[in-house]
MARDRENLO-331322 format. One record per atom (N, C-alpha, C): residue in three letters; chain; residue number from 1; atom name; x, y, z negated. Coordinates in nm, 2 decimals, padded with zeros to 4 digits. Each point is the difference from the previous one (the first is absolute). Example, Ala and Ser with C-alpha at 12.3 -4.5 7.8 and 13.67 -1.06 7.14 Angstrom:
<recs>
{ALA,A,1,N,{01.32,-00.57,-00.78}} {ALA,A,1,CA,{-00.09,00.12,00.00}} {ALA,A,1,C,{00.09,00.12,00.00}} {SER,A,2,N,{-00.04,00.11,00.07}} {SER,A,2,CA,{00.09,00.11,00.00}} {SER,A,2,C,{-00.08,00.11,-00.08}} 
</recs>
This chain:
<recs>
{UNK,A,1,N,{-01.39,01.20,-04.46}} {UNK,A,1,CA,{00.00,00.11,00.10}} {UNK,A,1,C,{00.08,-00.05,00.13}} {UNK,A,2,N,{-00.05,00.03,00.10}} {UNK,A,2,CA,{00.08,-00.04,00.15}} {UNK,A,2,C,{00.10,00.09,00.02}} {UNK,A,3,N,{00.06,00.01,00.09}} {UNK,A,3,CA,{00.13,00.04,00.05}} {UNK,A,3,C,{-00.02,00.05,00.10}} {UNK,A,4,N,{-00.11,00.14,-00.03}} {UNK,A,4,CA,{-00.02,00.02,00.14}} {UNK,A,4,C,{-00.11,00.18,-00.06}} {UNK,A,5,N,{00.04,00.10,00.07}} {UNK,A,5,CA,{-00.02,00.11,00.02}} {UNK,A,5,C,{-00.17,-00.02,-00.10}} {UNK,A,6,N,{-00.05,00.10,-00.06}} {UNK,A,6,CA,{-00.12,00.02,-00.03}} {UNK,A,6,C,{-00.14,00.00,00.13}} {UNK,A,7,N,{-00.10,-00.06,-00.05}} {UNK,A,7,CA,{-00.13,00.06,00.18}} {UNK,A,7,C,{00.02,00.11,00.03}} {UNK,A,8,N,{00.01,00.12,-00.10}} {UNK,A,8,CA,{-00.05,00.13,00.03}} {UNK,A,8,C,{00.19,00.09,00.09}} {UNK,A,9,N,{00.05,-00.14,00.01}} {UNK,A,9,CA,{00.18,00.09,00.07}} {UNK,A,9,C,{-00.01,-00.12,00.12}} {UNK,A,10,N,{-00.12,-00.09,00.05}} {UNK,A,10,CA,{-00.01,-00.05,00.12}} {UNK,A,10,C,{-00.01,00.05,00.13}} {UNK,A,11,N,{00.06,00.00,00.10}} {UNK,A,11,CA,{-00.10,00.01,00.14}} {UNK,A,11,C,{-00.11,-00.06,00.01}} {UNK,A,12,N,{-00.05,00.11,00.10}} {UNK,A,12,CA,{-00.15,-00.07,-00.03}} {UNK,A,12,C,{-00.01,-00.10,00.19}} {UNK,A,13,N,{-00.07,-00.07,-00.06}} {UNK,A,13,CA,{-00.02,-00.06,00.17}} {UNK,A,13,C,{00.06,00.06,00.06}} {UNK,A,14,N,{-00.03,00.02,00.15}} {UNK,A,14,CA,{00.06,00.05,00.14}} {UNK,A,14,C,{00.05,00.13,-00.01}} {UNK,A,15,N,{00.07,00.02,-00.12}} {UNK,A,15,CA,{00.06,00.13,00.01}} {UNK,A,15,C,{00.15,-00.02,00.04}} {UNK,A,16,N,{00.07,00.09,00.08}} {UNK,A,16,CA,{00.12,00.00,00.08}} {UNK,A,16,C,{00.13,00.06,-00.06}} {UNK,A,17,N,{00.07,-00.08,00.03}} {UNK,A,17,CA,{00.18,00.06,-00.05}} {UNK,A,17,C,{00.00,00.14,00.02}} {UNK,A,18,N,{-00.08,00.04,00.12}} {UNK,A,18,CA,{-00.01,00.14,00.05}} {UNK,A,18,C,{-00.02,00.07,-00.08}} {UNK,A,19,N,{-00.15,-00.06,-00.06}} {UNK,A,19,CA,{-00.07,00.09,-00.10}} {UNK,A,19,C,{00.07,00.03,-00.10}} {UNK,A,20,N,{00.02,-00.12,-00.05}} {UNK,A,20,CA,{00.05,00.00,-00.13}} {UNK,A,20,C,{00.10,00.05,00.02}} {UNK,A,21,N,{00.10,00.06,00.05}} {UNK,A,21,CA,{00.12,00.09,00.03}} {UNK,A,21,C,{-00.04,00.20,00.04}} {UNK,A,22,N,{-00.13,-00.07,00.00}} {UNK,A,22,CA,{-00.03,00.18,00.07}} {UNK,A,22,C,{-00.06,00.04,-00.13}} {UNK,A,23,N,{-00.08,-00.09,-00.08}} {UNK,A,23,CA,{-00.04,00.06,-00.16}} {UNK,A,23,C,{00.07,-00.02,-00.08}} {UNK,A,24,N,{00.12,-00.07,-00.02}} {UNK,A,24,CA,{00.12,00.00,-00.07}} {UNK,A,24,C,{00.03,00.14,00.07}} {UNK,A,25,N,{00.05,00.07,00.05}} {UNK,A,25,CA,{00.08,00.12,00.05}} {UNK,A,25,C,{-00.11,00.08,-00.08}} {UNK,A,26,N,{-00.17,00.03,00.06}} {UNK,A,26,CA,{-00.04,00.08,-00.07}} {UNK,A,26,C,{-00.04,00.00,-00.14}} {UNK,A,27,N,{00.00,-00.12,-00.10}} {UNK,A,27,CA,{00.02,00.03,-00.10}} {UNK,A,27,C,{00.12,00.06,-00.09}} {UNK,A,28,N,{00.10,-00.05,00.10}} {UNK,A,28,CA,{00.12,00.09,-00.08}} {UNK,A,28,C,{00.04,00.17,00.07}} {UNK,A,29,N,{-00.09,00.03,00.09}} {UNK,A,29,CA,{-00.01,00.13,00.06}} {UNK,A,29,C,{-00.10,00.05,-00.13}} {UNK,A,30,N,{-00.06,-00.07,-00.05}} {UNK,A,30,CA,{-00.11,00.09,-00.11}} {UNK,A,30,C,{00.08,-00.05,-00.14}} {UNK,A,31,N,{00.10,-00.06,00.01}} {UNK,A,31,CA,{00.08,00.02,-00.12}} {UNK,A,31,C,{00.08,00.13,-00.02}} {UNK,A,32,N,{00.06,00.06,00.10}} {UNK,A,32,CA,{00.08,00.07,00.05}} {UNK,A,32,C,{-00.09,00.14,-00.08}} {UNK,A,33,N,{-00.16,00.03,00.05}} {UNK,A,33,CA,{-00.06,00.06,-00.02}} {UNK,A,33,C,{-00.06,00.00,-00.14}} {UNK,A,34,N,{00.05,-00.12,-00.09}} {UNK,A,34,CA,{-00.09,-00.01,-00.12}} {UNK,A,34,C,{00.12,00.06,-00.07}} {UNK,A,35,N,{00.17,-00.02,00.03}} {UNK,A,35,CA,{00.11,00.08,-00.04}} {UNK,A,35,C,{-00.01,00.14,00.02}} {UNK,A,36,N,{-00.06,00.05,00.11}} {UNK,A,36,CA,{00.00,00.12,00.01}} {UNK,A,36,C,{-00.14,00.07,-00.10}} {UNK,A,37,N,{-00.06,-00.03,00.02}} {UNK,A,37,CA,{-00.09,-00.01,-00.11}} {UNK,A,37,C,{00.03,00.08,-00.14}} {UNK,A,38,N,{00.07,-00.15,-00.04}} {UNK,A,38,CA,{00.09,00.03,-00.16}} {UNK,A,38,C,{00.10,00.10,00.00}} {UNK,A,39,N,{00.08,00.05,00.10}} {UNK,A,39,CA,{00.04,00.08,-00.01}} {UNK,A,39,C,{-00.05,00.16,00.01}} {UNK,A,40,N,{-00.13,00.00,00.03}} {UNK,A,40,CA,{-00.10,00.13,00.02}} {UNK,A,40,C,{-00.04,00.00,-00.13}} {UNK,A,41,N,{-00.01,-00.12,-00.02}} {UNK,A,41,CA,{-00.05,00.04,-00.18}} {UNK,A,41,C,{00.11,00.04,-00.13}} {UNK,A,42,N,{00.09,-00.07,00.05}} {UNK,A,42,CA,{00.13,00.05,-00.09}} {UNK,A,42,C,{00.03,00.17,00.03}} {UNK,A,43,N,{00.00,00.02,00.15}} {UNK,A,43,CA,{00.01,00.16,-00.03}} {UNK,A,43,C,{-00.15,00.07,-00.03}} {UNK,A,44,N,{-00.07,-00.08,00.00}} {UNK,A,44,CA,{-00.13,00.07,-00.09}} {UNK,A,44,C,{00.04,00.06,-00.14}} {UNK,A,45,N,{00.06,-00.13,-00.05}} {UNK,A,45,CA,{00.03,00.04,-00.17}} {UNK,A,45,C,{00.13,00.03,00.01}} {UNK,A,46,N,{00.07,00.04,00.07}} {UNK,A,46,CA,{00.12,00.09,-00.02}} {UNK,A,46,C,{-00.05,00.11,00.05}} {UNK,A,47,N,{-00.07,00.02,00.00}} {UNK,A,47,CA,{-00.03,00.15,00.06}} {UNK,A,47,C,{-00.10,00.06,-00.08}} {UNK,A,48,N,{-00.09,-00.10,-00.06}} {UNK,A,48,CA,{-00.05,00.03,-00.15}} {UNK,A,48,C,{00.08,00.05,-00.11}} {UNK,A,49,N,{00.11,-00.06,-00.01}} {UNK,A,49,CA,{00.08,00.00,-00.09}} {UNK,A,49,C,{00.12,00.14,00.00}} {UNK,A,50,N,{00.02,00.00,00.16}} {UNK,A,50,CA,{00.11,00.11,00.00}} {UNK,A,50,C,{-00.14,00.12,-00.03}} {UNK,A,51,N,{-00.10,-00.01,00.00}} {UNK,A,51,CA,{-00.06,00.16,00.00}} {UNK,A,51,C,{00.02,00.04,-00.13}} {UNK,A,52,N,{-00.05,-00.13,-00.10}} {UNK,A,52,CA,{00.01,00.00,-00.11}} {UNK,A,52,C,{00.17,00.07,-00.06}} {UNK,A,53,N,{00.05,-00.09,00.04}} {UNK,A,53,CA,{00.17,00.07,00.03}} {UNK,A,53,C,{-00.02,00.15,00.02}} {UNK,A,54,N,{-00.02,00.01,00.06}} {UNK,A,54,CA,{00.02,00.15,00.05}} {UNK,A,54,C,{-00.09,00.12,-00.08}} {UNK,A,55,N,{-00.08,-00.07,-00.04}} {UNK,A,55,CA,{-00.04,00.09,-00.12}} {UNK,A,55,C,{00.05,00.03,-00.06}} {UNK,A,56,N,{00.08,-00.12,-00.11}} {UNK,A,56,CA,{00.08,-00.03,-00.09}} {UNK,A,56,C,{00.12,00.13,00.00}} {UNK,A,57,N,{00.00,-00.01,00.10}} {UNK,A,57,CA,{00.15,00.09,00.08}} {UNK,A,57,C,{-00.04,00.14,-00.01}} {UNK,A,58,N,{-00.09,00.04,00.07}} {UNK,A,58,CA,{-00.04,00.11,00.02}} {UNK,A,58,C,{-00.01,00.09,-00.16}} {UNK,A,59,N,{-00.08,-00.09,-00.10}} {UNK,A,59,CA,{00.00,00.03,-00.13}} {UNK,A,59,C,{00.13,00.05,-00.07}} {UNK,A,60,N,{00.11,-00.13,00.05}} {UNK,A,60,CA,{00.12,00.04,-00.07}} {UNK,A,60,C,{00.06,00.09,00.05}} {UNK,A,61,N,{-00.03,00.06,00.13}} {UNK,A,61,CA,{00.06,00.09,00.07}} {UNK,A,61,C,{-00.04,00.16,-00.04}} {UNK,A,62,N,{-00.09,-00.01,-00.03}} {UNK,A,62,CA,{-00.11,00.13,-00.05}} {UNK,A,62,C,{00.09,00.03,-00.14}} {UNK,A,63,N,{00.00,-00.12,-00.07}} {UNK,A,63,CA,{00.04,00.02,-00.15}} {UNK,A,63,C,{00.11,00.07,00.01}} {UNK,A,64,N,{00.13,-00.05,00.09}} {UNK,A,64,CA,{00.13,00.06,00.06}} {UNK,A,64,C,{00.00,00.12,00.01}} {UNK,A,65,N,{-00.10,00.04,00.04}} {UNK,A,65,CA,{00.00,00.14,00.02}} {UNK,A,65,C,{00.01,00.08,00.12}} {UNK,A,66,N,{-00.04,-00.09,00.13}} {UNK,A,66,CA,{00.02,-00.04,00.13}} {UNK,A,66,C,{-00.17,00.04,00.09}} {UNK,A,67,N,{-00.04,00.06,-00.07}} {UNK,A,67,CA,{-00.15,00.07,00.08}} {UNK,A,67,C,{-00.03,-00.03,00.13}} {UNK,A,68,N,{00.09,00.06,00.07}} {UNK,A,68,CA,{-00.01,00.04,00.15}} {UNK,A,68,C,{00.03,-00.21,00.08}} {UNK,A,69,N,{00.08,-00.07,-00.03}} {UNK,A,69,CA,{-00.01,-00.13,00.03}} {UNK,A,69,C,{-00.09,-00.11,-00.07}} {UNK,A,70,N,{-00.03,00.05,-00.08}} {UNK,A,70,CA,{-00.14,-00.05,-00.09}} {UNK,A,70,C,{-00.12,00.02,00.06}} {UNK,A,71,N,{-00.01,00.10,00.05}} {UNK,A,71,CA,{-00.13,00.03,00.11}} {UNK,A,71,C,{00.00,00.01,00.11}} {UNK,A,72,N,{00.12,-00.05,00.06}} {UNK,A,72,CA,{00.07,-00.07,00.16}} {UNK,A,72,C,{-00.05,-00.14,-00.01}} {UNK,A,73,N,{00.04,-00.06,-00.13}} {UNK,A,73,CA,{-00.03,-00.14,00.02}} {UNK,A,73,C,{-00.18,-00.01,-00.03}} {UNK,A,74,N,{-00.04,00.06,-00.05}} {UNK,A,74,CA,{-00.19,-00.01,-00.04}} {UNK,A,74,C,{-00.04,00.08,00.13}} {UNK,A,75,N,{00.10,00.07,00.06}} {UNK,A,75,CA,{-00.12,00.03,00.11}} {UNK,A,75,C,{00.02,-00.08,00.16}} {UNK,A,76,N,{00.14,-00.03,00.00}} {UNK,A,76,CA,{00.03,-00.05,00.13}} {UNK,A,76,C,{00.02,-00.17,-00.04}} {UNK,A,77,N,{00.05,-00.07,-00.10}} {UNK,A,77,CA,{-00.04,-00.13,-00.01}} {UNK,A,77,C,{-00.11,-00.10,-00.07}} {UNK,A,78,N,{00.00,00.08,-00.15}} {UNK,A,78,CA,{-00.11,-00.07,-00.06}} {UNK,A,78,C,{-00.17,00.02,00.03}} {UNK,A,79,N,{-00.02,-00.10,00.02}} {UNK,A,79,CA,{-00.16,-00.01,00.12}} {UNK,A,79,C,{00.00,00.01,00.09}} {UNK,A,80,N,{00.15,-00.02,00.10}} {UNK,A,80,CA,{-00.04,-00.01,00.17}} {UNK,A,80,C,{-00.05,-00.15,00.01}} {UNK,A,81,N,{00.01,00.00,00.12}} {UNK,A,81,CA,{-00.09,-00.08,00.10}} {UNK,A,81,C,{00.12,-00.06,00.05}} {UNK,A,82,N,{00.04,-00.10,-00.03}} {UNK,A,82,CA,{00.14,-00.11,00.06}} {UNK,A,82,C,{-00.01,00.03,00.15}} {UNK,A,83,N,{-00.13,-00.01,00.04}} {UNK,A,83,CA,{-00.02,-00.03,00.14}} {UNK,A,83,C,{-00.12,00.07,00.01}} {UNK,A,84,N,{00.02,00.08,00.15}} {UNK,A,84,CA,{-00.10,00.12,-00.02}} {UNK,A,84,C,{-00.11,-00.08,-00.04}} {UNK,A,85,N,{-00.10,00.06,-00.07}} {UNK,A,85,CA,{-00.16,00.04,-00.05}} {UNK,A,85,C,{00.02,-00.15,-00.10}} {UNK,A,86,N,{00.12,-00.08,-00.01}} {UNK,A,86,CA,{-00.06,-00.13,-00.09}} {UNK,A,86,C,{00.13,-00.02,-00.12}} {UNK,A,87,N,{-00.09,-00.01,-00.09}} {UNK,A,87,CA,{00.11,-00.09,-00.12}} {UNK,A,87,C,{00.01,-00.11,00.05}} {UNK,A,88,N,{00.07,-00.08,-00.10}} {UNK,A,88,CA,{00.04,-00.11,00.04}} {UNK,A,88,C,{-00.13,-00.11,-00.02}} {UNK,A,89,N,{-00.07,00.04,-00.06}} {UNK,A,89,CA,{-00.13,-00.07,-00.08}} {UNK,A,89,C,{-00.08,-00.02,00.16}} {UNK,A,90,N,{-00.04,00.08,00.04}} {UNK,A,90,CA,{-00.03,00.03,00.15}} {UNK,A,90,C,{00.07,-00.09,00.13}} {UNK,A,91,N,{00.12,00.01,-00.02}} {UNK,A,91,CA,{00.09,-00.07,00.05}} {UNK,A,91,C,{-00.03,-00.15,00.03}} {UNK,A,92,N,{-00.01,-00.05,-00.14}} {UNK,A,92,CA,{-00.05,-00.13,00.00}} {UNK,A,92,C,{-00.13,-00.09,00.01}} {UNK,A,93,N,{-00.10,00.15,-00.03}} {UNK,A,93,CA,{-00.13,-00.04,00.06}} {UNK,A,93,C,{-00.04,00.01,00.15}} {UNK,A,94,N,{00.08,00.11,00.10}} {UNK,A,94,CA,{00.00,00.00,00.08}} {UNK,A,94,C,{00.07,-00.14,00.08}} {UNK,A,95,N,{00.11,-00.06,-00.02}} {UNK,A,95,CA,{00.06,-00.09,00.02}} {UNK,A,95,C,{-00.08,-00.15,00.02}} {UNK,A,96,N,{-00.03,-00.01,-00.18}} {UNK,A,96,CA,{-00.11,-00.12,-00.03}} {UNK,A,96,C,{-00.09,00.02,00.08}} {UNK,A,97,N,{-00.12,00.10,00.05}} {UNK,A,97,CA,{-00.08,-00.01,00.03}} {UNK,A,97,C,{-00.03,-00.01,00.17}} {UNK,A,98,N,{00.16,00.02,00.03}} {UNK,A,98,CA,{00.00,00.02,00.16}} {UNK,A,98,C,{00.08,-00.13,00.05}} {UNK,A,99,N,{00.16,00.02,00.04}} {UNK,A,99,CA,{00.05,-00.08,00.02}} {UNK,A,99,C,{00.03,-00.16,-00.05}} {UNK,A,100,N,{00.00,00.02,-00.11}} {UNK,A,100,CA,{-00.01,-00.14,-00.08}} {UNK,A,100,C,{-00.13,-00.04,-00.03}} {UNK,A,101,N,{-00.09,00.04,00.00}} {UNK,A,101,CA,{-00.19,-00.07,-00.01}} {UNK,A,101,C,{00.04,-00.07,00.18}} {UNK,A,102,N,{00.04,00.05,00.15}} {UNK,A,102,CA,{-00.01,-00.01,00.08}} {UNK,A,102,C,{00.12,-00.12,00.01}} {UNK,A,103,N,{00.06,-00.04,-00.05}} {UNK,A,103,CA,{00.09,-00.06,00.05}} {UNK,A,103,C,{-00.02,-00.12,-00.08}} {UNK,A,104,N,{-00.09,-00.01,-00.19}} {UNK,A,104,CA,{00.03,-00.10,-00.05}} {UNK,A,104,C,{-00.17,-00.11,00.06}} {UNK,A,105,N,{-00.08,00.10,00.07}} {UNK,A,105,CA,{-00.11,-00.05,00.08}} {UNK,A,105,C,{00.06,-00.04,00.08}} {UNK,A,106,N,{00.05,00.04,00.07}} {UNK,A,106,CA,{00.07,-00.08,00.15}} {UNK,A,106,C,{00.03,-00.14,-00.07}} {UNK,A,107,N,{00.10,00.01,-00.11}} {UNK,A,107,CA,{00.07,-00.10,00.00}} {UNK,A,107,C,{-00.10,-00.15,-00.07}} {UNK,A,108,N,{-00.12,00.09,-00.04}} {UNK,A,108,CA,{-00.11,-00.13,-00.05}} {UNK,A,108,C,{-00.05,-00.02,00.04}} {UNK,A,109,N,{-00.07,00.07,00.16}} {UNK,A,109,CA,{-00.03,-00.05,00.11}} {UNK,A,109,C,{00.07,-00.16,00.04}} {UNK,A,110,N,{00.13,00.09,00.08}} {UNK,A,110,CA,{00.04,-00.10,00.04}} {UNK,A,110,C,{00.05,-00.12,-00.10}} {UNK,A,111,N,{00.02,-00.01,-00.13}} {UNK,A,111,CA,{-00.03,-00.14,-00.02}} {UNK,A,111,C,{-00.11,-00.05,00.00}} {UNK,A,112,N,{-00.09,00.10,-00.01}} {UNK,A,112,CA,{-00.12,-00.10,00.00}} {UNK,A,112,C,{-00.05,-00.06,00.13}} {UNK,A,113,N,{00.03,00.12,00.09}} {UNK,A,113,CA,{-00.01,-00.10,00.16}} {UNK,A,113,C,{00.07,-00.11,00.02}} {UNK,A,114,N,{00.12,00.04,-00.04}} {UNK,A,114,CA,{00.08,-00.10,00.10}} {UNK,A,114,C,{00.05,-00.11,-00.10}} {UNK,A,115,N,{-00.02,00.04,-00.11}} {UNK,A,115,CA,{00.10,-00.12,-00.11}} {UNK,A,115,C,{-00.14,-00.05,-00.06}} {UNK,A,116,N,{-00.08,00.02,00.01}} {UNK,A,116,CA,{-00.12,-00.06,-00.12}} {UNK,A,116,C,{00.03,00.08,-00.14}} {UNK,A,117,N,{00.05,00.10,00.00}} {UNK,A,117,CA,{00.01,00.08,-00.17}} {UNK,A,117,C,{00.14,-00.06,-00.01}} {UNK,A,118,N,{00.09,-00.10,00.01}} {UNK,A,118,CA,{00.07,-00.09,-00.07}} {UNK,A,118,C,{00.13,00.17,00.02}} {UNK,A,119,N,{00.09,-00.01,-00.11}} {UNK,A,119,CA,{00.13,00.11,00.00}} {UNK,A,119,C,{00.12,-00.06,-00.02}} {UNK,A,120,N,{00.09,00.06,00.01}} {UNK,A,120,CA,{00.12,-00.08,00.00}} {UNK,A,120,C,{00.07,-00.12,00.10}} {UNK,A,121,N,{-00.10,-00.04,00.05}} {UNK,A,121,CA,{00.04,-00.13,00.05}} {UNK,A,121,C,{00.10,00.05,00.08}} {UNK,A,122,N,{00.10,00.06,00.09}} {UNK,A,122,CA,{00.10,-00.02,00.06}} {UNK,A,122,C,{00.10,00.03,-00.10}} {UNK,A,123,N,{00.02,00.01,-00.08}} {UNK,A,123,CA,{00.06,00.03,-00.13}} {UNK,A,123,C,{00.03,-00.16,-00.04}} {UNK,A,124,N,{-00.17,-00.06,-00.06}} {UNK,A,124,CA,{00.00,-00.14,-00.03}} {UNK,A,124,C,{00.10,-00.08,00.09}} {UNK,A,125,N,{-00.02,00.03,00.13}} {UNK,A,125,CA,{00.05,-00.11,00.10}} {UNK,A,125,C,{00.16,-00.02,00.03}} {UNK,A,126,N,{00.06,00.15,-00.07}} {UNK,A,126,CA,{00.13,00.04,-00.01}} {UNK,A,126,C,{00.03,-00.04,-00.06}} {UNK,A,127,N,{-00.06,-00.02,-00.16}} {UNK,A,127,CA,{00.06,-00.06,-00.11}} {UNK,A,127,C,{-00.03,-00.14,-00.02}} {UNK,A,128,N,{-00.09,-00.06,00.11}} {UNK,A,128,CA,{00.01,-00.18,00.02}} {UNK,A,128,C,{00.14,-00.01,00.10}} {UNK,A,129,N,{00.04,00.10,00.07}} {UNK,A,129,CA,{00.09,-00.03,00.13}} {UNK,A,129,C,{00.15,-00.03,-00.12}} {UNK,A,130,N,{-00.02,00.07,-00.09}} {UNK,A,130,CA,{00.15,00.05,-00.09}} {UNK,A,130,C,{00.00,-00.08,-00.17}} {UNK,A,131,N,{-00.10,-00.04,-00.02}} {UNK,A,131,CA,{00.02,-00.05,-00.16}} {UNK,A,131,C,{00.03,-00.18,00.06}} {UNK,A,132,N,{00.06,-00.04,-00.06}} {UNK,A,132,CA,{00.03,-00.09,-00.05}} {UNK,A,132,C,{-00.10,-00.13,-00.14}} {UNK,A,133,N,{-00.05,-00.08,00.13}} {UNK,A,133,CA,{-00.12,-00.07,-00.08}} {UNK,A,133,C,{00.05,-00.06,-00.09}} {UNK,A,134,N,{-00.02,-00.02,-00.15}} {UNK,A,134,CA,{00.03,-00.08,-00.11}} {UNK,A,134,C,{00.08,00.06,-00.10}} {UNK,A,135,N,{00.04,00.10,00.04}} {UNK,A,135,CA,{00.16,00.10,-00.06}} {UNK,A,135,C,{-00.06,00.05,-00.11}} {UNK,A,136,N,{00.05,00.03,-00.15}} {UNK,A,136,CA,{-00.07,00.11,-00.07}} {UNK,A,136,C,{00.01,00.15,00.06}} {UNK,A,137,N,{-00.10,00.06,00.00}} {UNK,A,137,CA,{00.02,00.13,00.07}} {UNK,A,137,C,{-00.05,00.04,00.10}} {UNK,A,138,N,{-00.04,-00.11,00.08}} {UNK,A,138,CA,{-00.04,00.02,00.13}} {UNK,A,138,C,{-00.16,-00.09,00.04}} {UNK,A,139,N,{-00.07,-00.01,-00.10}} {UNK,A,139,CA,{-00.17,-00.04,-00.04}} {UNK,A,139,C,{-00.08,00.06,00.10}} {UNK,A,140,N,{-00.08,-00.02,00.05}} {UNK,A,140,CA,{-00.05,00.04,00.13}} {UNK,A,140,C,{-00.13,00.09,-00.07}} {UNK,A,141,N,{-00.03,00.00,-00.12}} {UNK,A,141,CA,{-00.05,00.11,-00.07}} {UNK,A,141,C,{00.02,-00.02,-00.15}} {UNK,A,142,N,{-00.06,00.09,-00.06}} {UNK,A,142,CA,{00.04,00.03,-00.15}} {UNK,A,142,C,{-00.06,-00.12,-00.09}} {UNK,A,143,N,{00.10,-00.04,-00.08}} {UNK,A,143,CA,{00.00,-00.08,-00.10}} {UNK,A,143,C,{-00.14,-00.04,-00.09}} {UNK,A,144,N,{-00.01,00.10,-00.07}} {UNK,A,144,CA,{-00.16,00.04,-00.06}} {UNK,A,144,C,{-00.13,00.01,00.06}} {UNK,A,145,N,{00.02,-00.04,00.11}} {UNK,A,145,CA,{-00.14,-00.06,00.03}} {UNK,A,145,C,{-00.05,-00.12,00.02}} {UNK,A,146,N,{00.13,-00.12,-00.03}} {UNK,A,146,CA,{-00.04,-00.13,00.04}} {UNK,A,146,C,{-00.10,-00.07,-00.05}} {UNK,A,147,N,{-00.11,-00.04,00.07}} {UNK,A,147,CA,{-00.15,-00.04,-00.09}} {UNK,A,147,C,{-00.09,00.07,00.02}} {UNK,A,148,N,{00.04,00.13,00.03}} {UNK,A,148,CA,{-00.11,00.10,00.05}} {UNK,A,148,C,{-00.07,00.01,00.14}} {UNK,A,149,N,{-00.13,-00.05,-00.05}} {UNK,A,149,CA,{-00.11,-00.02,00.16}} {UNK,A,149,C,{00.04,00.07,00.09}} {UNK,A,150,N,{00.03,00.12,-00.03}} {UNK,A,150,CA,{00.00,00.09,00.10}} {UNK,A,150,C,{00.09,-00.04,00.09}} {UNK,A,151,N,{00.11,-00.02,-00.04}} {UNK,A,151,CA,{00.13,-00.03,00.05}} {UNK,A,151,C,{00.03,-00.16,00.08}} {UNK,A,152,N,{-00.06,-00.08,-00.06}} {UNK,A,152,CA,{-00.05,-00.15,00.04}} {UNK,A,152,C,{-00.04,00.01,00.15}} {UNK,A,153,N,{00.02,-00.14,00.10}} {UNK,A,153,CA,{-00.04,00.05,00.11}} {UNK,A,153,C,{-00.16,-00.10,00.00}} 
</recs>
C-alpha cells in the first residue's frame, strides 16, 4: 500500500484551494444539519415516550383518587400537538422532506459539479497536512484494505 490518501479522497484535476475550501465549509455546514437532524429525532422518541409517560401518570393519578387532575392531564396534555397541528412524527417528516432533502441535494450537486462525486477531500488534505508519514497511527488510510483493487492506484 502507498502512503498516500485513497483515489476516492483526491482532488480531482483543476480543482482549486478555493473550491476545495468552499466544499469543505459546506460539507460541514450539512454536518451541522445532519446533528440537528438527530436531535429532531431524539425528541421524536422522547416525546413518544413522555406521552407514554403521561399516561402512565395520569392512570396512577386517577387511582389516587385525584379525578379532576386526571382529566386536566387527558384533556389538556395527553394528545396535544407539541407544535400546533403536528406530532412530532410530522415534525420529522416535514423536516426530512423539506429542509434536509433540499440541502442534502445541494450538497450532491455540488460534489458532483465541482469535485467529480469525490467527498471528504479537504478533510483528506488536512489529515496529509498533519499525520506524520511512517508513524504507527497516522496510515494515510485503513489498514484492512491493503491488496484491495479498489484501493490500489
Amino acid at each position: 500500500m502507498d502512503d498516500q490518501p485513497s483515489p476516492e479522497h483526491r482532488r480531482p484535476d483543476d480543482v482549486t484551494d478555493a473550491t476545495v475550501e468552499a466544499v469543505g465549509k459546506l460539507s460541514a455546514a450539512l454536518d451541522h444539519v445532519e446533528d440537528a437532524r438527530g436531535h429532531l429525532y431524539a425528541f421524536h422518541r422522547l416525546m413518544g415516550s413522555a406521552e407514554s409517560t403521561l399516561e402512565e401518570a395520569e392512570d396512577l393519578v386517577r387511582e389516587a383518587g385525584h379525578d379532576d387532575i386526571a382529566d386536566a392531564m387527558d384533556r389538556d396534555v395527553l394528545g396535544q400537538n407539541p407544535l400546533p397541528g403536528m406530532w412530532s412524527f410530522q415534525m420529522v417528516e416535514a423536516f426530512d422532506d423539506g429542509f434536509y432533502a433540499r440541502a442534502k441535494g445541494l450538497h450532491q450537486r455540488v460534489l458532483d459539479e465541482l469535485m467529480e462525486g469525490q467527498r471528504h477531500v479537504f478533510e483528506a488534505e488536512m489529515k496529509e497536512l498533519r499525520r506524520t508519514r511512517g508513524r504507527e497511527g497516522h496510515e494515510a488510510r485503513p489498514a484492512d484494505v491493503e491488496g484491495d483493487p479498489e484501493y490500489d492506484d
